[in-house]
C-alpha positions in Angstrom: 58.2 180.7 193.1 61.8 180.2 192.2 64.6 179.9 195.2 65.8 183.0 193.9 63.3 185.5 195.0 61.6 182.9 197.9 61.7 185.2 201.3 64.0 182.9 203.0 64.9 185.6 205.1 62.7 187.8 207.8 63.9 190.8 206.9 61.4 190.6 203.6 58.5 190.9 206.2 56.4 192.6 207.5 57.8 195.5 205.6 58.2 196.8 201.7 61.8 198.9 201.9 62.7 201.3 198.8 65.5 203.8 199.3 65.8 207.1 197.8 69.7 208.8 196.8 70.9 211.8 198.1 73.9 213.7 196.5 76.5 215.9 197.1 77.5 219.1 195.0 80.2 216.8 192.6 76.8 214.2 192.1 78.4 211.5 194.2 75.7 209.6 196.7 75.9 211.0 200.3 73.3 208.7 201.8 70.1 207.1 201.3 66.7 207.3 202.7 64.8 204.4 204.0 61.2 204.4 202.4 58.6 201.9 204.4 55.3 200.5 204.5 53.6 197.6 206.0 54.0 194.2 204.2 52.2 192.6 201.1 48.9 192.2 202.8 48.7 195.4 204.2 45.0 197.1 202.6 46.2 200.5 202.6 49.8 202.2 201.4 49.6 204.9 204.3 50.7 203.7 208.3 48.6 205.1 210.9 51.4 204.5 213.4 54.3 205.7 213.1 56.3 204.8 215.5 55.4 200.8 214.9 56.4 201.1 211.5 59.8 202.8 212.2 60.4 199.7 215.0 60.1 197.4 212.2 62.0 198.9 209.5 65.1 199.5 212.6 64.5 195.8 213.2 64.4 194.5 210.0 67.1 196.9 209.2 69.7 194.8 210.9 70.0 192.3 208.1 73.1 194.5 207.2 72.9 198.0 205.9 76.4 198.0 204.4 75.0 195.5 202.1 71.8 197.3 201.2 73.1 201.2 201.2 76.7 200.3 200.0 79.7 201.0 201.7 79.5 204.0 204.3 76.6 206.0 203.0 74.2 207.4 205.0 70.9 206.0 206.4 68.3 208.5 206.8 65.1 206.9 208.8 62.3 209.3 209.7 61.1 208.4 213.3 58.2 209.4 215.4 58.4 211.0 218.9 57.4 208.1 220.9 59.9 205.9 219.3 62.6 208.3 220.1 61.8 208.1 223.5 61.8 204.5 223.2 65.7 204.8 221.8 64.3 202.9 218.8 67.3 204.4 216.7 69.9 202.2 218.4 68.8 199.2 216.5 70.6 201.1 213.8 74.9 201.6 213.5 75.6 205.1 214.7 77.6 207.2 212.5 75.7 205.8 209.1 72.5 207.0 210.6 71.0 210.5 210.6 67.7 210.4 212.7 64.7 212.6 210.7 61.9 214.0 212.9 59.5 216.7 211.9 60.3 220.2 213.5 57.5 220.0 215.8 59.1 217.2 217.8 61.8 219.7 218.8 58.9 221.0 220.8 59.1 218.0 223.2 61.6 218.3 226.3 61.9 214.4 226.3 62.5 214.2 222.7 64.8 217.0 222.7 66.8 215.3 225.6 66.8 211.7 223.6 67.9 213.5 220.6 71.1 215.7 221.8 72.0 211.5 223.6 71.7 210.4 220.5 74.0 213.1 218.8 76.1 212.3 221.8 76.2 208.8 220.8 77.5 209.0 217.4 74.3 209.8 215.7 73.0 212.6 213.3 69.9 214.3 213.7 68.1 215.6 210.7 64.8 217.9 210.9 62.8 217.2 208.1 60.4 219.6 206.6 62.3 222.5 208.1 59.5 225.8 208.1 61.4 227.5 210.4 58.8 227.2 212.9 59.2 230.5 215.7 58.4 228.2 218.4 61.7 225.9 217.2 63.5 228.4 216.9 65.9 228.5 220.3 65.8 224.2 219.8 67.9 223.8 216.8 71.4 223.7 217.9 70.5 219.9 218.3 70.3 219.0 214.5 73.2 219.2 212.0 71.0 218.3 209.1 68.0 220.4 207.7 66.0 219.5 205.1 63.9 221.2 203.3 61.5 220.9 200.5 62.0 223.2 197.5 58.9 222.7 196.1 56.8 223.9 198.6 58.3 227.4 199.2 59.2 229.8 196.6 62.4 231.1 196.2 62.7 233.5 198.3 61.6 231.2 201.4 64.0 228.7 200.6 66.5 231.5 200.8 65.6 232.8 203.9 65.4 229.3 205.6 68.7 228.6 204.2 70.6 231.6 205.6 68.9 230.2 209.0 70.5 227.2 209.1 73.8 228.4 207.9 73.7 230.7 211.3 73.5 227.9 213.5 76.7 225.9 211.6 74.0 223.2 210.1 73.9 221.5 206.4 70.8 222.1 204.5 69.3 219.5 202.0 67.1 220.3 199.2 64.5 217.7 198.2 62.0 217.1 196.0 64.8 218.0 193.5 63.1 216.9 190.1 64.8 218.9 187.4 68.1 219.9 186.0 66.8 223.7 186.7 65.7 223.0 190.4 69.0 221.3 190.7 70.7 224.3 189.1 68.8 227.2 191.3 69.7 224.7 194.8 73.1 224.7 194.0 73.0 228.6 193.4 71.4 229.2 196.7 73.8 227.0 198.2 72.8 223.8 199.7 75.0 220.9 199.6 72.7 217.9 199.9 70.3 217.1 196.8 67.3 214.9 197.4 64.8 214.0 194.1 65.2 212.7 190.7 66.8 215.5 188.7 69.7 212.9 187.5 66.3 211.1 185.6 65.6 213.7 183.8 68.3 214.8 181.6 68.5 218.7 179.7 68.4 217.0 175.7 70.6 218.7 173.5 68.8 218.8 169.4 70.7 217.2 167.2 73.1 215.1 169.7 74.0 211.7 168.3 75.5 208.9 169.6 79.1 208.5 169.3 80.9 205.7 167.1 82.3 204.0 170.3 78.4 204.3 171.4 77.0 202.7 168.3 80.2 199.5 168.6 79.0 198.5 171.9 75.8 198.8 171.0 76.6 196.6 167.8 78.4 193.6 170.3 75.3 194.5 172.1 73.0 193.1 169.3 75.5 190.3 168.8 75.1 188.8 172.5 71.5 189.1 172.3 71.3 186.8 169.1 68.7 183.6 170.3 71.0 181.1 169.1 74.7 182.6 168.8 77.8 181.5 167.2 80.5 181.0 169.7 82.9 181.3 167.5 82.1 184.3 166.0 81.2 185.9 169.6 84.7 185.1 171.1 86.6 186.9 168.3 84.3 189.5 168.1 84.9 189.7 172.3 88.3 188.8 171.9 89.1 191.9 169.7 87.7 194.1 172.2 91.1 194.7 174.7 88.8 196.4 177.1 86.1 193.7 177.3 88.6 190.6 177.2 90.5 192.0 180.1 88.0 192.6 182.2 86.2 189.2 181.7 89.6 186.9 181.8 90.5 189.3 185.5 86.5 188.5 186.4 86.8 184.7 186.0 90.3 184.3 187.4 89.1 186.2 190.9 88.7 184.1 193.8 84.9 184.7 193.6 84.9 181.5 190.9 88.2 179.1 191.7 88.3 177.3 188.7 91.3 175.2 188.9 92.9 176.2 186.1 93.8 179.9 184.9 91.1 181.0 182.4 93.3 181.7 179.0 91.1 182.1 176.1 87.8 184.0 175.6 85.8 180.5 174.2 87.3 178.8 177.3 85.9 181.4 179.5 82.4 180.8 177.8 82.1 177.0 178.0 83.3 177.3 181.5 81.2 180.3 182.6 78.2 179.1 180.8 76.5 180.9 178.1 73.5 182.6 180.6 75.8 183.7 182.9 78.3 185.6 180.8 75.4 186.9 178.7 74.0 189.1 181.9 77.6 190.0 182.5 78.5 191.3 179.5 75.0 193.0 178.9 75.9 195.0 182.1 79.6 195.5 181.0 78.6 197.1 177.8 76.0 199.6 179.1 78.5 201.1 181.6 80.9 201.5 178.5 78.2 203.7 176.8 77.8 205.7 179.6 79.9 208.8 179.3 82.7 210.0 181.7 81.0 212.0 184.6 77.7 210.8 184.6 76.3 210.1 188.3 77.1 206.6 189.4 73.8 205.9 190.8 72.1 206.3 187.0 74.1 203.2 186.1 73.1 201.4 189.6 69.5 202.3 189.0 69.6 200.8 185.2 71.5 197.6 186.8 68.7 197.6 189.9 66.1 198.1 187.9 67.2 194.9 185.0 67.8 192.7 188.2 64.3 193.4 189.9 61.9 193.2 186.5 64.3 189.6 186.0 63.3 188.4 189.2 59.7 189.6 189.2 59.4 188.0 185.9 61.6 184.5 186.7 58.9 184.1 189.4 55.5 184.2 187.5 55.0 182.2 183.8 53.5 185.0 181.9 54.1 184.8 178.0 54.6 188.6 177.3 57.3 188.9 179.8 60.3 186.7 179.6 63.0 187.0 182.4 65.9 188.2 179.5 63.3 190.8 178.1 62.5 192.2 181.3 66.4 192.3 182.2 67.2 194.4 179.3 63.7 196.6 179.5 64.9 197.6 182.7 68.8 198.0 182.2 67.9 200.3 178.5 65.6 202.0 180.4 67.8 204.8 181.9 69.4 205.1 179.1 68.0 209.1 177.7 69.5 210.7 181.2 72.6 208.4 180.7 73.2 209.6 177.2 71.7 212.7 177.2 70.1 211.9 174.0 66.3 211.4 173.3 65.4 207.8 173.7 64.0 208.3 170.3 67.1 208.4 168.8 68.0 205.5 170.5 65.9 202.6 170.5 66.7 201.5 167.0 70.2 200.7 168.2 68.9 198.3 170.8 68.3 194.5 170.5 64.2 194.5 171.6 61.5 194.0 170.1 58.8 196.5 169.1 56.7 196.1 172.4 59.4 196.6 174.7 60.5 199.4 172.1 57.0 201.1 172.9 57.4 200.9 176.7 60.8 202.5 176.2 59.3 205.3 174.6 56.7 205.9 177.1 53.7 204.3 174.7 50.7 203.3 176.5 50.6 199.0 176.7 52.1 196.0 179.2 55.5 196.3 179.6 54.9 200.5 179.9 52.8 199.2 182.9 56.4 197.0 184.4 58.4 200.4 184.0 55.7 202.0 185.8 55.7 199.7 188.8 59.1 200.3 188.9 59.4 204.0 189.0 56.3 204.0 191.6 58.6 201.6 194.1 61.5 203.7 193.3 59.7 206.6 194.4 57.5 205.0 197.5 54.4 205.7 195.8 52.9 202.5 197.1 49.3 202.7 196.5 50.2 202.8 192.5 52.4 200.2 193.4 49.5 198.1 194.8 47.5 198.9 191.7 49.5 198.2 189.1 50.7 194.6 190.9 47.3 193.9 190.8 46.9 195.0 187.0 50.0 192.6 186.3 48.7 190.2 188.3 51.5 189.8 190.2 52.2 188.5 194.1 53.1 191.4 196.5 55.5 189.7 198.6 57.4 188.8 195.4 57.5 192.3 194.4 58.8 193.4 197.9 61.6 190.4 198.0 62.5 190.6 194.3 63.6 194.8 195.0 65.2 194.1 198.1 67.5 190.9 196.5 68.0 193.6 193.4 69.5 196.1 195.4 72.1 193.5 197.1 73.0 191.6 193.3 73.3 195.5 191.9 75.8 196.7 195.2 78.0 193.3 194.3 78.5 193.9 190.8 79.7 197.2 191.9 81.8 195.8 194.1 83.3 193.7 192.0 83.9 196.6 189.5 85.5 198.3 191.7 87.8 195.7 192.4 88.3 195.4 188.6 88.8 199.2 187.9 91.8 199.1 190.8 93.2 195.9 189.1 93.4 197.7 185.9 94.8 201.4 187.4 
């Protein structure tokens, strides 16, 4: 195990942490909910308790959720009734945290009372699963969040639960979002909070081709991944890209780096950066350039998560068939049909991989279909797949576990950097 994905740290254990987006009506991230389970060596995916697993993930939660959410989104943390009473949420920053319990624990006169403190306090309270119970019904003034699952009323349900939170002043959140049209009928009812993975699956249009600005970046693409490049050639072809150049001359010359001297030339830049380094950089730089204008920030952080988290997986165990660089581009590409809105088929003869990677890209049966998989399944806390298909790639658990969580934190500082960049260059 490399030092890069060692669990230095306590906050890798006892617990597997994935987080799952939730967006407002313009498709910008509201929040994020914690997903948990016991660590590595737990035998079973499901907690029996609750309440001990919530104490851990508050606890372990403290390692800094700015850092893992990003900035001021919201943390949404289901907790049981008994640690409610035991004021479990205040291991967590009040007004980033929206406290989930199931409508039935509205039923509880303690709870009830530890939940409007709570709201006193500074934090939200969220009832998940809303039904709209009769026996709740005089107890929900004490939530401003309701969420409830689309998929498992029809229409007309959803509706009518809908106008029942709008009479009591509350916002509603629709999840288990999973296509463009549920996405489209939530919106039309009128909830404001989406919850699922309708931004993965894009409506194709027939016929839609890339652009020609697509297909150049995707040609300098092809260009950085050559396995033995020509500097020269690279820094002119870099250099004649404004866009590019500026952005990598204002990247080196921030204080993150403190070379000595200003950085001046593109092949300066590369003998000093080093050839590894810029390489990942660039790779990540030329993917957000194909992704067109409007396009829901949190594809591109996914694609970026995702490259990060198969590198790190793979960096840590020697296996022939999955190099760290290959697994870093499987899982940057591999967003890339919802971020074009273009059929991957169409795509993947523009990319610099091979014809297995190709495959997994396209959903064909075979290994590195089996590393996207384990991906998607953390992503969506589907851990006893996750289990499985670790074990199929004979990989280590607690690896898996620290490799997502140092993912998430590399992804939210190349953002943050970007940021910085994009208000350099306004």
């Amino acid at each position: 195990m490399t030092d890069e994905t060692a669990p230095a740290a306590s906050c890798f254990l006892p617990t597997f942490l994935a987080r799952q987006p939730v967006f407002d009506v313009h498709g910008k991230v509201w929040g994020y909910e914690l997903l948990f389970r016991r660590g590595p060596e737990a035998d079973r995916a499901m907690i029996a308790d609750c309440d001990q697993a919530t104490i851990s993930v508050a606890a372990e939660s403290t390692f800094g959720p700015e850092d893992f959410f990003g900035g001021n989104a919201k943390v949404l943390i289901n907790f049981g009734q008994r640690s409610i009473l035991d004021a479990v949420p205040y291991a967590l920053p009040p007004g980033q945290t929206v406290v989930q319990v199931p409508e039935e624990a509205l039923l509880d006169d303690g709870v009830l009372r530890a939940l409007e403190t709570l709201g006193h306090d500074g934090y939200s309270v969220a009832v998940d699963d809303f039904a709209g119970r009769a026996d709740c019904a005089a107890r929900l003034g004490t939530a401003e969040l309701f969420i409830i699952d689309v998929l498992a009323h029809p229409p007309r349900e959803v509706a009518a639960l809908l106008e029942r939170v709008r009479a009591i002043g509350a916002t509603a959140l629709a999840k288990k979002v999973e296509t463009m049209e549920a996405y489209a009928q939530a919106r039309h009812l009128g909830f404001t909070l989406f919850q699922g993975f309708f931004f993965k699956r894009p409506e194709l249009v027939a016929g839609r081709k890339l652009t020609s600005h697509q297909q150049s970046r995707f040609a300098l693409l092809k260009a950085v991944e050559v396995k033995d490049p020509d500097f020269e050639v690279l820094a002119r072809d870099i250099q004649t890209d404004v866009s590019i150049s500026y952005r990598l001359l204002f990247y080196l010359n921030s204080a993150a780096f403190a070379f000595s001297q200003p950085i001046r030339s593109i092949r300066q830049a590369i003998v000093l950066l080093g050839w590894k380094q810029l390489q990942s950089w660039l790779r990540v730089v030329i993917l957000s350039d194909v992704m067109p204008a409007g396009k829901p920030s949190e594809l591109f952080f996914s694609a970026v998560q995702r490259a990060k988290f198969l590198e790190l997986i793979a960096r840590s165990h020697e296996f022939a068939e999955a190099q760290p660089d290959s697994m870093f581009l499987l899982g940057l590409f591999s967003l890339l049909e919802p971020m074009l809105d273009t059929p991957m088929a169409d795509i993947v003869d523009n990319l610099p991989l091979d014809g297995a990677l190709k495959d997994a890209l396209l959903d064909r049966p075979g290994y590195h279909g089996k590393w996207l998989d384990l991906v998607r399944a953390h992503e969506n806390g589907h851990w006893e797949q996750l289990d499985t298909l670790t074990d199929e790639l004979a990989l280590n658990r607690l690896v898996v576990a620290v490799s997502y969580y140092k993912s998430v934190l590399w992804a939210n500082a190349f953002f943050q950097h970007g940021a910085a960049q994009a208000e350099a260059g306004a």
